[in-house]
C-alpha positions in Angstrom: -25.9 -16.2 -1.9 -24.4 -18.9 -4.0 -26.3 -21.4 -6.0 -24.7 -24.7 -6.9 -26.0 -27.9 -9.4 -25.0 -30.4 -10.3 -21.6 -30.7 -12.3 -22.2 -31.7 -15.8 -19.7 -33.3 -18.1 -16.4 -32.1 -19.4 -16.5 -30.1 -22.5 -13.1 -29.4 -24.3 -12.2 -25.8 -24.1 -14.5 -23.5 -26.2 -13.5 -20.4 -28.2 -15.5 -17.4 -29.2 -16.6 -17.3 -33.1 -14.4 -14.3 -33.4 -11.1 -16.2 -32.0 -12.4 -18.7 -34.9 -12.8 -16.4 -37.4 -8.6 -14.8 -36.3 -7.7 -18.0 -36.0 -8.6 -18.9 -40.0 -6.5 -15.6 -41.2 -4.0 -16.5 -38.5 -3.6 -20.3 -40.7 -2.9 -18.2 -43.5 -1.0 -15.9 -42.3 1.7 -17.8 -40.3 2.8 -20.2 -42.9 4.0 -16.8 -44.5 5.5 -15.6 -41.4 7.7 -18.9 -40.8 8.8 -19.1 -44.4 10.0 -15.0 -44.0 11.3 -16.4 -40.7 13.4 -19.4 -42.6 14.7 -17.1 -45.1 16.2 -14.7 -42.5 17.7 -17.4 -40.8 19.3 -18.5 -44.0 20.5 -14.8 -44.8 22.1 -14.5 -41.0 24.0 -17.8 -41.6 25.4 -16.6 -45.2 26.1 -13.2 -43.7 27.5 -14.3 -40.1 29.7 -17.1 -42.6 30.9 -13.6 -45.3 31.9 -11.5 -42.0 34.2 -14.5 -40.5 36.2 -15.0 -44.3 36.1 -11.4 -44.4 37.8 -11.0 -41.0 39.8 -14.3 -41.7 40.6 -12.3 -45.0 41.8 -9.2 -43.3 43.8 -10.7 -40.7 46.0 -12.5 -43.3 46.2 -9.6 -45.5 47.6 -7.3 -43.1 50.3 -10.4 -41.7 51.2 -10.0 -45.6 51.8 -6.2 -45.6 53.5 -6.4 -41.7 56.0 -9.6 -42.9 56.8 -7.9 -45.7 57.8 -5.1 -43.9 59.8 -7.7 -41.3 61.4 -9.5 -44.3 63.0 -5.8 -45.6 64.4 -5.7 -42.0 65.8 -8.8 -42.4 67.1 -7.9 -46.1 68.6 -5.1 -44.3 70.6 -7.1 -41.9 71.8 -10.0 -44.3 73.7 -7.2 -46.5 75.0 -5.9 -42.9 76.4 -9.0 -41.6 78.3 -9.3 -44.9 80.4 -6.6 -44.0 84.0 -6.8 -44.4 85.0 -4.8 -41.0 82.8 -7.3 -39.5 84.5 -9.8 -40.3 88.0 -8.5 -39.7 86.5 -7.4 -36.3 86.9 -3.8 -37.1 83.4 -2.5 -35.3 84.4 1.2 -35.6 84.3 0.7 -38.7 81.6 -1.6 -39.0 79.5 1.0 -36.7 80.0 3.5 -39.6 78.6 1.3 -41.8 75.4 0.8 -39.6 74.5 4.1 -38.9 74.6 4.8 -42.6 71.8 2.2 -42.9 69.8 3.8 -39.7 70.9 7.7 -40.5 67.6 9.6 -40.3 65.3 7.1 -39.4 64.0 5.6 -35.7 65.7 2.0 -36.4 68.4 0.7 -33.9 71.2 -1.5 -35.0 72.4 -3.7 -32.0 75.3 -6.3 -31.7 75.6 -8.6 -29.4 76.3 -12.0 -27.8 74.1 -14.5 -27.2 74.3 -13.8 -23.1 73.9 -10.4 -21.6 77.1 -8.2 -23.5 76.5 -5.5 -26.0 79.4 -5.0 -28.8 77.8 -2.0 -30.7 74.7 0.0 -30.3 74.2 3.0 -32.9 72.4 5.0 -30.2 75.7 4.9 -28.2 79.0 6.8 -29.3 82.1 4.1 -29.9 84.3 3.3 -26.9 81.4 4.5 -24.2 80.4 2.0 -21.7 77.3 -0.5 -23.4 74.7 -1.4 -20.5 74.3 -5.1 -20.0 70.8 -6.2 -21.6 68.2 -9.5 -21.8 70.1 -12.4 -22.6 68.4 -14.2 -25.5 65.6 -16.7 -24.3 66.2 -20.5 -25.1 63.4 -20.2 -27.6 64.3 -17.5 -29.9 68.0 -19.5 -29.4 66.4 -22.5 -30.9 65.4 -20.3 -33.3 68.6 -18.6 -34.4 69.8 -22.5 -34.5 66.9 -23.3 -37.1 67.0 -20.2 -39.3 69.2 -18.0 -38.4 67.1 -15.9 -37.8 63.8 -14.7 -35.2 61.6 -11.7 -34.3 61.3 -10.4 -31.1 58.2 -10.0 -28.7 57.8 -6.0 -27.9 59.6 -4.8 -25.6 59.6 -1.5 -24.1 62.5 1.1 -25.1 65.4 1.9 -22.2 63.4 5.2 -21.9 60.4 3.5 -21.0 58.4 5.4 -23.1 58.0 3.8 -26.3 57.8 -0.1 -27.0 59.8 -1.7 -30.1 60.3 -4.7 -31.8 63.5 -6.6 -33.5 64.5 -9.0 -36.0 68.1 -10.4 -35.2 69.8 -12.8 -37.4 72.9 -15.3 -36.7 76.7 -13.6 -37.7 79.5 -15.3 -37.0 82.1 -13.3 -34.8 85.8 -13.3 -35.7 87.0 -15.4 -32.2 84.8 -18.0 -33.8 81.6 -17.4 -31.3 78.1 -17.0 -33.2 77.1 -13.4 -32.3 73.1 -11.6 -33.1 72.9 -8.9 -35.5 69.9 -6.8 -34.6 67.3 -4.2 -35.9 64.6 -3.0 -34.2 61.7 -0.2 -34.7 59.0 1.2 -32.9 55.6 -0.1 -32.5 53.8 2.6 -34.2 56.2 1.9 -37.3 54.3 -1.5 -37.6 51.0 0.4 -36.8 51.8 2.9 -40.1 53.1 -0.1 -42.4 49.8 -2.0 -41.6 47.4 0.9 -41.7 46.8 0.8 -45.7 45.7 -2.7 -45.1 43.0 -2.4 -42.6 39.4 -1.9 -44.5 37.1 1.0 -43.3 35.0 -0.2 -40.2 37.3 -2.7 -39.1 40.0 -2.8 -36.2 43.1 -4.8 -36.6 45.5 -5.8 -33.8 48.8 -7.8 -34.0 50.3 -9.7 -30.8 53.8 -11.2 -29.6 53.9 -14.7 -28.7 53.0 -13.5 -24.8 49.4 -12.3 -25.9 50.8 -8.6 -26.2 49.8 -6.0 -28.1 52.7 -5.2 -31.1 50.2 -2.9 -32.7 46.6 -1.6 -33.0 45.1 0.4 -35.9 42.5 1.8 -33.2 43.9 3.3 -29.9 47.5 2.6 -30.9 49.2 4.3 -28.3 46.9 3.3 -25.1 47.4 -0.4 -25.7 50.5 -1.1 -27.3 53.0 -3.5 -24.7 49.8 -4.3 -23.0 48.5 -7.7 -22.7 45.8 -8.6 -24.2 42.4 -10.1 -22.2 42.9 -13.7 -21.2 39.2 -14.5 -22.7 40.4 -13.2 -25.9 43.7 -15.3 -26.1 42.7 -18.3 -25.3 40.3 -18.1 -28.4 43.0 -17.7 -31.0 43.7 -21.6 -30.9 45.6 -22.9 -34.2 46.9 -21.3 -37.4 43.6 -19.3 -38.0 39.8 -19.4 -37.1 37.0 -16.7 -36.2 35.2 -16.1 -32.8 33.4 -13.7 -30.5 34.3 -12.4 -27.8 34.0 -8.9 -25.6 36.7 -6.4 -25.7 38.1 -4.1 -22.9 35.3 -1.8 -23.9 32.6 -4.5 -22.8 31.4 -4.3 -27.0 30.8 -8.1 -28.0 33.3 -8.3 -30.8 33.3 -10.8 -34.5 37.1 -11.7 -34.8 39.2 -13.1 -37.1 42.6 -14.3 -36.5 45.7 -15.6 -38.2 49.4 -17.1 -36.7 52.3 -16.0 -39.1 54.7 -19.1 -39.1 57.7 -16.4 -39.8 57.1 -14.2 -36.7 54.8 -16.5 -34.9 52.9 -13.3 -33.9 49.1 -13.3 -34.3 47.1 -11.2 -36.3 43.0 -10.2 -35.7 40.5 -8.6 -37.1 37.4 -7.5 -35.2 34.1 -5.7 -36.1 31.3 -5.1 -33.5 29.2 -8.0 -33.6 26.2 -5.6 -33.6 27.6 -4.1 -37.1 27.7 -7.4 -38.5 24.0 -8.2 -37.3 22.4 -4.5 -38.2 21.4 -6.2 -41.5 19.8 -8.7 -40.2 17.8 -6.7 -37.3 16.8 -4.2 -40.1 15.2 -7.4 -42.0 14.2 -8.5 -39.0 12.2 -5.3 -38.4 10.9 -4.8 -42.2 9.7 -8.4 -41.9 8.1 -7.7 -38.2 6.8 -4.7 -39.8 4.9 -6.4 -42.3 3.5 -9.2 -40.2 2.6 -6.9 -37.8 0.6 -4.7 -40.4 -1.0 -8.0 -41.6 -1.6 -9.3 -38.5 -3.8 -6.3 -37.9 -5.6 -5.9 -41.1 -6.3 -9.9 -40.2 -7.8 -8.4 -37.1 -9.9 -5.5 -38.6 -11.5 -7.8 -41.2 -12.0 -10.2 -38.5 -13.2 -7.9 -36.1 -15.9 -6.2 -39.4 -16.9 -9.8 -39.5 -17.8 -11.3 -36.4 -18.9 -7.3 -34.8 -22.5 -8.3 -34.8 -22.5 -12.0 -33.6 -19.5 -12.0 -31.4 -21.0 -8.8 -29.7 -24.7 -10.4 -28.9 -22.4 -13.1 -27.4 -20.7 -10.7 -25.4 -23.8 -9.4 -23.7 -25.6 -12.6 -23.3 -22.4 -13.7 -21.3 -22.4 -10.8 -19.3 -25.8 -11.7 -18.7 -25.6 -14.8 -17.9 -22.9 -13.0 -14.9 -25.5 -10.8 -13.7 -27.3 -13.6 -12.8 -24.5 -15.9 -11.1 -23.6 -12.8 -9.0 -26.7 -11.6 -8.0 -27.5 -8.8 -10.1 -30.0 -7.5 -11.9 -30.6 -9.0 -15.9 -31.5 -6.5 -18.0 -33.4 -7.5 -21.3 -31.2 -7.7 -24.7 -31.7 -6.5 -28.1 -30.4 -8.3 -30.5 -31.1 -9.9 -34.7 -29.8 -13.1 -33.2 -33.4 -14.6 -32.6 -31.5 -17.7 -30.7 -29.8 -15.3 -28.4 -32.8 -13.1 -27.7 -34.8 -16.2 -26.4 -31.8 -17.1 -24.2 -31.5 -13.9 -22.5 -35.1 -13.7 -22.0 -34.5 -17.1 -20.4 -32.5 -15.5 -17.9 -34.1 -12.3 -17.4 -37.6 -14.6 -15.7 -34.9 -16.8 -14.0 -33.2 -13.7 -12.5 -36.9 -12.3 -11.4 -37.8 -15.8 -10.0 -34.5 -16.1 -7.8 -34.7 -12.3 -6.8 -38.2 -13.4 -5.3 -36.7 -16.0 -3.5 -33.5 -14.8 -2.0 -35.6 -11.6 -1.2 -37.9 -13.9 0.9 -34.6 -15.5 2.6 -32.5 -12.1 3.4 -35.4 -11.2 5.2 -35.9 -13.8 7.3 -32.0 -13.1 8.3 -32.2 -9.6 8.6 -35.1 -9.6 10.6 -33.9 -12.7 13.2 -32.1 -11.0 15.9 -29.2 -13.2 15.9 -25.9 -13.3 13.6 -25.3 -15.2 11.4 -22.5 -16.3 8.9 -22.0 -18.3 5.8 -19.0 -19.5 3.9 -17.9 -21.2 0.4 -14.3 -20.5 1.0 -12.2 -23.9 2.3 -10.2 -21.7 4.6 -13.6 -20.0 5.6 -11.8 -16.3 4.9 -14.3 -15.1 2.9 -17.6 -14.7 4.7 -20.7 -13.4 3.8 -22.6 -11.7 6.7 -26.2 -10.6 7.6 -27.0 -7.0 9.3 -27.2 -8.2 13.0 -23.0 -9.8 12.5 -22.3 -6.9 10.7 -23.2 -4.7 13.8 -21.8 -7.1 16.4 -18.6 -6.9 14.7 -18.3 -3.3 14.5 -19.1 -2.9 11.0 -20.5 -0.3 8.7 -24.1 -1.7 7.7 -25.9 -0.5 4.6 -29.6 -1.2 4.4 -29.4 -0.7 0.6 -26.7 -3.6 0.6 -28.1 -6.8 -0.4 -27.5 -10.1 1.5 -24.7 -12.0 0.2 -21.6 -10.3 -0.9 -18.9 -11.7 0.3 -16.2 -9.8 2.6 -13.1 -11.2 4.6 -13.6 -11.6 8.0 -12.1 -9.3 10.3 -9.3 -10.1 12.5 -10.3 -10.9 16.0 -9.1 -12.7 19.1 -11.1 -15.7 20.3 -11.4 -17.1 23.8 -12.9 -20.3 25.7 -12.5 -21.4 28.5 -9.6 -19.0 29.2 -7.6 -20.2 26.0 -7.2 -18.6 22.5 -8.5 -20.2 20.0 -7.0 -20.0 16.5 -9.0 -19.5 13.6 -9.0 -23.0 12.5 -10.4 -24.0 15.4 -13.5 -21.5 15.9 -17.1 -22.8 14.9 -16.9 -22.3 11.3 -13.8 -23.0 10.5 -14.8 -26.5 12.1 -18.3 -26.6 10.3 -16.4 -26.8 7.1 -14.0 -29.9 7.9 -17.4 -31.6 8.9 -17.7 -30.9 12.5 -21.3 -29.7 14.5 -21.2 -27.3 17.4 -23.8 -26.4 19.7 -24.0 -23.2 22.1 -20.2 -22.9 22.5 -19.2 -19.3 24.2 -16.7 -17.5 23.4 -15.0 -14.2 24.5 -13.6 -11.9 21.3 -11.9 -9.2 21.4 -12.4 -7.0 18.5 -9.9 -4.8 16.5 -11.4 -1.6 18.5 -10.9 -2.9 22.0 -14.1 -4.4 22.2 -15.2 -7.2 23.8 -18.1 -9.5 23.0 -19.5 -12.7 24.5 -21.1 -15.0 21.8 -22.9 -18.1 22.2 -22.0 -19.6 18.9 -23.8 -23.2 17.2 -22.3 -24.2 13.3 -22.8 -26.8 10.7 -21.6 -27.9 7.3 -23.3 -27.3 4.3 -23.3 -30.1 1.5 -24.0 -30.9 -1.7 -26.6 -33.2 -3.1 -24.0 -35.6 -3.2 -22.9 -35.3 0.6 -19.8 -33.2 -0.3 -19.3 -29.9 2.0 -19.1 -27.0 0.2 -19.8 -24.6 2.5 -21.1 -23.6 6.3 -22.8 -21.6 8.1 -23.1 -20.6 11.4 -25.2 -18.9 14.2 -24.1 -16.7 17.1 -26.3 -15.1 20.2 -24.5 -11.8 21.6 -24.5 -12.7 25.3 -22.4 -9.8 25.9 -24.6 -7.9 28.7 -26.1 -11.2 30.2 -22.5 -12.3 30.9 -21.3 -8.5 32.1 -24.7 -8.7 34.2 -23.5 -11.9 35.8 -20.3 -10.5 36.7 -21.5 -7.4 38.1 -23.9 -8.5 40.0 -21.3 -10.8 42.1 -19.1 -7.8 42.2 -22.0 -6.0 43.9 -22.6 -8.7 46.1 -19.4 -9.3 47.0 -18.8 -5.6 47.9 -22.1 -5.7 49.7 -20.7 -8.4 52.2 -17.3 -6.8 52.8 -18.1 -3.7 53.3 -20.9 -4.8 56.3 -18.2 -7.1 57.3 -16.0 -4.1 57.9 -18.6 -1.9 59.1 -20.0 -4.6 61.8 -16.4 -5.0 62.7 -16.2 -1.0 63.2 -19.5 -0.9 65.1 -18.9 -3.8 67.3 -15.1 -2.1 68.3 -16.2 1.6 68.9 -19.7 -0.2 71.4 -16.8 -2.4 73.1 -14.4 0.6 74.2 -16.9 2.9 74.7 -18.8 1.0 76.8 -15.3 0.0 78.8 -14.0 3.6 79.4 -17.5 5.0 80.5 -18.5 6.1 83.6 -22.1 6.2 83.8 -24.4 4.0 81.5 -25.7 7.4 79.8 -22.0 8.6 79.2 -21.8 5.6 77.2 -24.8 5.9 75.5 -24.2 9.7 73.8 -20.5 9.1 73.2 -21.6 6.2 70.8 -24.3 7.5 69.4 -22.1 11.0 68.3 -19.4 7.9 67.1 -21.9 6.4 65.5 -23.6 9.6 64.0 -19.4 10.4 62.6 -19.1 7.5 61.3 -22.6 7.4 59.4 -22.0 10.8 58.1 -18.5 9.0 56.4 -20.6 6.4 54.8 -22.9 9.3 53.6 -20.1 10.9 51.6 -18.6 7.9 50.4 -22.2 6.6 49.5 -22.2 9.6 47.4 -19.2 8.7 45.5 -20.3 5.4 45.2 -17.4 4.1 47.9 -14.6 5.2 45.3 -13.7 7.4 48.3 -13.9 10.6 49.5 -12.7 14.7 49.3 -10.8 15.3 52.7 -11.6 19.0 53.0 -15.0 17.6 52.3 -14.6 15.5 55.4 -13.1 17.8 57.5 -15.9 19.7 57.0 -18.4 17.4 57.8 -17.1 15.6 60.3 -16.5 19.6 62.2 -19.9 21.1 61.4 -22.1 19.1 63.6 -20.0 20.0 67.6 -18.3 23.0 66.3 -18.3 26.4 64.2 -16.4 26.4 61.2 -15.4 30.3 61.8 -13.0 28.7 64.6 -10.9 26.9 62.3 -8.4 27.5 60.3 -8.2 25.2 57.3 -5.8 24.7 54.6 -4.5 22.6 52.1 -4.8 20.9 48.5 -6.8 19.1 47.1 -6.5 15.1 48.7 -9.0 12.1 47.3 -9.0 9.2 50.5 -9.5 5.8 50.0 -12.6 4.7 51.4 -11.2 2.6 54.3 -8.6 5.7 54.6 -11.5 8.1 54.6 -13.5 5.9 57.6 -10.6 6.3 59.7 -10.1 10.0 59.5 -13.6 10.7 60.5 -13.6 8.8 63.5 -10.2 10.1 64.4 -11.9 13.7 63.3 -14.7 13.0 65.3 -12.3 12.3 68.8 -10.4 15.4 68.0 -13.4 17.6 68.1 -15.1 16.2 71.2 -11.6 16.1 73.3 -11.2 20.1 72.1 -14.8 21.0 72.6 -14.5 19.4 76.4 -10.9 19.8 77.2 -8.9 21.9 74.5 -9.1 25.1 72.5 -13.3 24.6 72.1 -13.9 24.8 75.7 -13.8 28.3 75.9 -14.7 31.6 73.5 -11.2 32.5 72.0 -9.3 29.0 71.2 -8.7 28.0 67.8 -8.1 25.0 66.1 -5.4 24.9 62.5 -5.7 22.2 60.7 -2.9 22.3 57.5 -2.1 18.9 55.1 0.3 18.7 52.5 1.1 15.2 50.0 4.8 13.7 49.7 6.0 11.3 47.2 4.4 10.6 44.0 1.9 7.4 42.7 2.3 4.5 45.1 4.7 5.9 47.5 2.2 9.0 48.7 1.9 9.6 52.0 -0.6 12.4 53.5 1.0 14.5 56.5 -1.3 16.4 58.4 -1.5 18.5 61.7 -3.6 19.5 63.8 -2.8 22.6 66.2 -5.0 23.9 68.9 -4.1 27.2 70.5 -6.0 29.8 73.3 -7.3 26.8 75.1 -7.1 26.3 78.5 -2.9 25.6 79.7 -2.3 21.9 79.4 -1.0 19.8 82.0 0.5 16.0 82.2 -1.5 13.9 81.0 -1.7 11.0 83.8 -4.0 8.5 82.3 -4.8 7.9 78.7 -9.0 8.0 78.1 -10.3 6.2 75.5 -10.3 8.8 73.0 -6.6 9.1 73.1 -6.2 5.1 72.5 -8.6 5.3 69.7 -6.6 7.7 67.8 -3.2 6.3 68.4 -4.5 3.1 67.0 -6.6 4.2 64.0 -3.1 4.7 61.8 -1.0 2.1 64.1 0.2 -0.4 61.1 3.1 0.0 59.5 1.4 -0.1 56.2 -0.8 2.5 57.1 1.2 4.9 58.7 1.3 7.0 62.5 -0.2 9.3 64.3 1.7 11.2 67.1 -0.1 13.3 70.0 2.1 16.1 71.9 0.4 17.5 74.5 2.2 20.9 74.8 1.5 23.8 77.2 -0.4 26.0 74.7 -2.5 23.0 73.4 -2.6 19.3 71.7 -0.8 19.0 68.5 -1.9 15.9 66.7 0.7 14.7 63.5 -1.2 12.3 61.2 1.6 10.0 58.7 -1.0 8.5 56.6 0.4 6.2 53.2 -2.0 6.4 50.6 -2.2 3.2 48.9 -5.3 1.5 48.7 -4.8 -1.9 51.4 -7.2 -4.9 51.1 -10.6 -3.9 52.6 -10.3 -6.4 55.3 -7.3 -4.5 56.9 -9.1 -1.2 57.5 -7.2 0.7 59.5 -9.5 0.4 63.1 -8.7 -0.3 66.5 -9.0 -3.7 67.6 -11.6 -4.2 69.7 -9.6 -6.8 72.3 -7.4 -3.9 73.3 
């Protein structure tokens, strides 16, 4: 059960002595903490600040060393393009003079115009076809205008397989035309000439004016020519500066970058940005280290402290939860003399309420009714006695006490012949405020089961006339209303089937009476009729009119006008309907008399087979059946149909029902019965009318 009072006032939120105690060291402690915490934020500044200059640093000090190298190619042309067999135009001579310069070494000295025309190449013989190459771009023309002089982007070699770069100065050609004097190296010659430059831990990269790799003191080969990545690039803004940015690699990189104004190439220097913050995370660590170690000596002491009054706290709380949920309060032992009084406060209010709710759980396990309560505002949570436990379906347990709540089960609800949500069910109802009184309702439980309740709910409310709750009350009608229904299926039965039979009797008097000769004719013919058909209701009385075994009426309907030894019966095993069943034994009965008076019965050695068989399967079954009588007496036209003859020929005559088919041959009647097997609607049992 649940016990409510009033609510008192609003208290701010109260702490344990112990969190009191933690939180003292804690005002001690965290001062420390956030002036360690300051003075790593300080050192990451200064340290993320030293890495930038240093990169800064190296980027410009390796564009030293590389445009040094750049300058002595430059030095190297100016003497050239002083050449007197340049001048005179003598460039067999003047070849000579340029492969003496390049003898031995991987530098190319080029002459050309300013279009597409070579005039001298030292890796091609004198006088041999020169291939047409790149004219000059309008930039590095605007250049040569300036300063005489430019350096290339790199370009890739004409065997593909290696990339280069060139300076090219301004000469003046002897028709007057300027022509470009022109040196060029491989890439990995700038690679070897910056090398001694690069600090230890560092990578350095140098790129054209078109973001491409000129040279790379780390993985060289793989991305020389290559661009560089676009979110890289767009970073180097300016003369010079420092950023971060990822590499092909995915590594989150601390660059520095400088723009030479000579070769307008860019220069970088890049360190893992995780290298550059492992100082910090180690101080990071040393200085969590240490709080943490503080932090729990601050805990221990705390913990030595408080252990003895914190702890009586503890167990008078729980105590106090015992109580609010039912259970039983032990007593406590504790120094704290305020605390012992209060739990023995609650250990005589635990033994007072015990009494009481043990008086109430009684009273509603004993009642033989269910019942329900709820505190929950969806009314989900339910608590239950021992009589809703077992008209649910639910495990009960005697030992259980009274008011723990469970979640309801889930069920389907009918009234009226509509289901009824769960909102709108009695208790559901009760707790928006509404009454009910002696609704019923059908429900179907998760088993199958079905139940019939007669159900009456109300709110439950507060002192102050706020619903907090309901309960409600619920009669299982179950059997009263199965009761009600089977007793008008009984009576209904009762009446159709003496409808049918009356309508039986009444048809079988009419004809007999009509075909009969003398008054006492008529009189045994219906009476054996009569007897047939009683001995019909007797088996299907038997089976409780579910119907009948045919061999089992074969039998009986034989037994009384004939021996069995002069039959011959076979077959499987066939279950009639009853109004099916009714009908064979009065056409049974007509087949027997007519063969005891006329056919294969009227003497010592006839015989009568009678052989069935089923066709079809479920709905569509049909019965075929013969009967065959042989050794009688010769058979003759038959002139005039009797009665017994009409009877059978009209016993099976609706289509529904099926045919019958007499053949009255030489050596004796053969009767073919065509009998469907579905069960009709009582009121069109298959019997002859009694107008015809």
């Amino acid at each position: 059960m649940k016990f409510l009072g009033r609510q008192g006032k609003q208290h701010l939120p109260r702490r344990s002595a112990r969190s009191h105690l933690l939180g003292l060291i804690a005002a001690a402690v965290v001062p420390v903490w956030l002036f360690a915490a300051y003075l790593l934020v300080q050192y990451a500044l200064h340290e993320r600040s030293r890495f930038e200059q240093d990169a800064l640093q190296t980027a410009r000090q390796v564009s030293l060393v590389v445009e040094g190298e750049l300058a002595n190619l430059q030095t190297t042309l100016n003497g050239l393009s002083k050449s007197a067999a340049l001048a005179n135009g003598d460039l067999e001579a003047f070849r000579g003079e340029a492969l003496s310069l390049v003898e031995g070494t991987d530098r190319i000295i080029v002459l050309r115009d300013l279009e597409r025309n070579q005039l001298l190449n030292t890796e091609i013989g004198y006088g041999a076809d020169l291939p047409p190459i790149e004219p000059i771009s309008a930039g590095d023309r605007e250049k040569l205008r300036a300063s005489g002089v430019f350096v290339s982007d790199v370009f890739a070699s004409k065997d593909s397989k290696t990339y280069r770069i060139a300076v090219a100065t301004k000469v003046p050609a002897p028709t007057g035309e300027d022509l470009v004097l022109s040196i060029s190296v491989p890439t990995a010659r700038i690679r070897d000439v910056m090398m001694p430059a690069v600090p230890e831990g560092w990578t350095v990269g140098i790129g054209d004016r078109d973001g491409n790799y000129v040279a790379r003191s780390r993985s060289h080969e793989e991305m020389t020519g290559k661009p560089g990545l676009p979110e890289y690039l767009e970073k180097i803004v300016g003369r010079s500066g420092s950023f971060t940015s990822r590499n092909y690699e995915g590594i989150t990189l601390l660059a520095g970058y400088y723009r030479s104004s000579y070769s307008d190439w860019f220069y970088t220097a890049n360190m893992p940005l995780s290298d550059v913050q492992a100082p910090l995370w180690r101080s990071l660590a040393a200085i969590c280290g240490i709080g943490l170690l503080a932090l729990l000596v601050s805990i221990a002491l705390g913990y030595v402290v408080g252990k003895r009054f914190t702890g009586a706290t503890a167990d008078l709380a729980a105590r106090a939860e015992a109580l609010g949920h039912g259970r039983t309060v032990e007593p406590m032992s504790t120094s704290v003399a305020e605390f012992a009084a209060i739990a023995q406060a609650l250990v005589d209010a635990e033994r007072a309420i015990a009494e009481r709710r043990y008086e109430l759980e009684t009273v509603l396990e004993t009642v033989p009714a269910a019942v329900w309560f709820t505190y929950d505002p969806k009314a989900l949570q339910v608590i239950r006695n021992r009589f809703a436990a077992e008209l649910m379906g639910l495990p009960t347990d005697v030992r259980k006490s009274f008011g723990a709540p469970d979640l309801v089960i889930n069920t389907v609800a009918v009234k009226d012949g509509h289901t009824v949500s769960r909102e709108d069910r009695p208790l559901s109802r009760a707790m928006r405020g509404e009454l009910t009184d002696n609704e019923e309702f059908a429900y179907t439980l998760p088993s199958g089961v079905e139940r019939f309740l007669l159900s009456s709910a109300r709110p439950i409310r507060s002192p102050s006339g706020n619903i907090i709750g309901a309960v409600q009350i619920s009669l299982d009608i179950t059997d009263r209303k199965r009761g009600e229904e089977h007793r008008k299926l009984l009576v209904n039965e009762l009446n159709h089937r003496v409808k049918n039979t009356l309508a039986v009797v009444r048809s079988i008097a009419s004809q007999t009476i009509r075909n009969a000769t003398t008054l006492p004719e008529a009189g045994r013919t219906l009476s054996n009729r009569l007897i047939s058909l009683a001995k019909a209701h007797d088996i299907l009385t038997q089976q409780n009119w579910s119907g009948a075994d045919l061999n089992d009426l074969i039998t009986a309907s034989i037994k009384p006008h004939a021996s069995i030894e002069r039959f011959q019966i076979s077959g499987g095993k066939v279950w009639l309907p009853p109004n099916v069943a009714l009908s064979f034994a009065l056409a049974l009965h007509e087949l027997t008399t007519n063969a005891i008076k006329y056919g294969a019965l009227s003497n010592a050695k006839g015989k009568v087979s009678i052989s069935w068989k089923l066709v079809g399967q479920k709905q569509q079954r049909r019965l075929e059946l013969e009967w065959r009588e042989t050794g009688g007496p010769t058979v003759g036209p038959i002139e005039r149909k009797g009665f017994g003859t009409q009877l059978l020929e009209r016993i099976f005559a609706s289509d529904s029902a099926g045919r019958i088919v007499l053949t009255f041959e030489r050596s004796g009647l053969a009767c073919d019965f065509r009998v469907n097997l579905f069960e009709p609607n009582e009121a069109e049992a298959h019997f002859p009318s009694s107008e015809t």
